[in-house]
C-alpha positions as CSV (number, residue, x, y, z in Angstrom):
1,X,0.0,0.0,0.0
2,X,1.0,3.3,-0.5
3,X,1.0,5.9,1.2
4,X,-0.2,10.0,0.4
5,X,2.0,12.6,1.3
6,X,0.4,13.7,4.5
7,X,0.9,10.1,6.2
8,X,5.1,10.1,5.5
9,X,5.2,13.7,6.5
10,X,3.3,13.2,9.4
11,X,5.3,9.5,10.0
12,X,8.5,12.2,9.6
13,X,7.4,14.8,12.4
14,X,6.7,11.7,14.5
15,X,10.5,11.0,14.5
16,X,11.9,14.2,15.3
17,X,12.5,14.8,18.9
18,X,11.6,18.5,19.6
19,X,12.5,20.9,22.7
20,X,12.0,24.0,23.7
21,X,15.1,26.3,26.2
22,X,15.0,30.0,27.1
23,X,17.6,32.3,28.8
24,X,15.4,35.5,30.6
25,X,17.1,38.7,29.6
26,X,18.8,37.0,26.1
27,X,18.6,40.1,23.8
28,X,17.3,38.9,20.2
29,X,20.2,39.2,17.8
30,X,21.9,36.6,20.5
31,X,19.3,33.7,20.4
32,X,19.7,34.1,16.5
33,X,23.3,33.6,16.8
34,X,22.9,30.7,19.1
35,X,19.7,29.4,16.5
36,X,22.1,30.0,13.8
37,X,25.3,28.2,15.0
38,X,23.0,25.1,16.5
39,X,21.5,25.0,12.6
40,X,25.7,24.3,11.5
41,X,25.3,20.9,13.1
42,X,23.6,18.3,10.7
43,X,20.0,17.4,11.0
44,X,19.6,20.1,13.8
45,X,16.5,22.8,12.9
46,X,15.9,25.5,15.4
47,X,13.2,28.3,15.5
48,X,12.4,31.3,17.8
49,X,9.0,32.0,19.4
50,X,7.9,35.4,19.9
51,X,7.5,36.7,23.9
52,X,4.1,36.2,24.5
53,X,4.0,38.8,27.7
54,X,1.4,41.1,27.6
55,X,3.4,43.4,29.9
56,X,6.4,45.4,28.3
57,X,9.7,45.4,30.3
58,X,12.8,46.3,29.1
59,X,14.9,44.1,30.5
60,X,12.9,40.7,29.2
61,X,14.1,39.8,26.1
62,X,11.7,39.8,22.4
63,X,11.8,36.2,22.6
64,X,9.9,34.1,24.5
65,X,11.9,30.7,23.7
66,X,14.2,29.3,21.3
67,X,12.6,25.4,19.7
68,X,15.4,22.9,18.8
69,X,14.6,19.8,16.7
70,X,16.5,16.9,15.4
71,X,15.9,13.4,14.2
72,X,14.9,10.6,16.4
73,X,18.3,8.5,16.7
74,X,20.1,11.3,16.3
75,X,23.9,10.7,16.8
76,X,25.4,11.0,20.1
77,X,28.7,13.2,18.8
78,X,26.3,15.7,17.1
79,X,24.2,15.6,20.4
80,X,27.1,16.7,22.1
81,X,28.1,19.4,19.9
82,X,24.5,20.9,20.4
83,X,24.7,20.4,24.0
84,X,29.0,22.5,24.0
85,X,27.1,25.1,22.0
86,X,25.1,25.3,24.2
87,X,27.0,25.7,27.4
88,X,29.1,28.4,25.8
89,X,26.4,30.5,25.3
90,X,25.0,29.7,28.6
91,X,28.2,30.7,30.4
92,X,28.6,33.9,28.6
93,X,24.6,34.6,29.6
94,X,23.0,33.0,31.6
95,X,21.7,29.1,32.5
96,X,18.9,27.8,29.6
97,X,15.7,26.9,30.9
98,X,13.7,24.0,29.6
99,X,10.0,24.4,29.3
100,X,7.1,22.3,28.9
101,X,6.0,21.4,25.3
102,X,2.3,20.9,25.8
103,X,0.8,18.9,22.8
């Protein structure tokens, strides 16, 4: 049997192990350096998601979270080099938060 399009890309999203981190206070243009030097390592996507605080304070930062993806199996020497990239940007600004993925 075959199968359509929409089955093998939702079979695809099925194997992709996705997170979400934030640092409070991490001004934009560095969570797009960190999204961008996480996206060198192979299979890795990444994504930012918009502050969702109704309340404006300077200090917070414009986004609310930054979403890391890769594949399912994905190999433990590239899961390292995500996790280094990581910690370097976490020493320079702060510890990452993991949140809650509600599905």
């Amino acid at each position: 049997m075959l199968r359509t399009d929409k089955e093998m890309m939702q079979t695809a999203q099925e194997k992709q192990l996705r997170y979400q981190i934030q640092c409070p206070g991490l001004p934009l243009a560095v969570y797009r350096e960190v999204a961008a030097h996480l996206r060198q390592v192979e299979g890795v996507e990444t994504g930012l998601i918009p502050q969702q605080s109704q309340q404006f304070d300077y200090s917070d930062s414009q986004v609310g979270a930054l979403w890391i993806q890769y594949p399912e199996g994905f190999d433990l020497v590239d899961r390292e080099r995500v996790d280094r990239i990581l910690a370097y940007y976490g020493d320079r600004y702060g510890a990452w938060e993991s949140l809650v993925i509600s599905h």
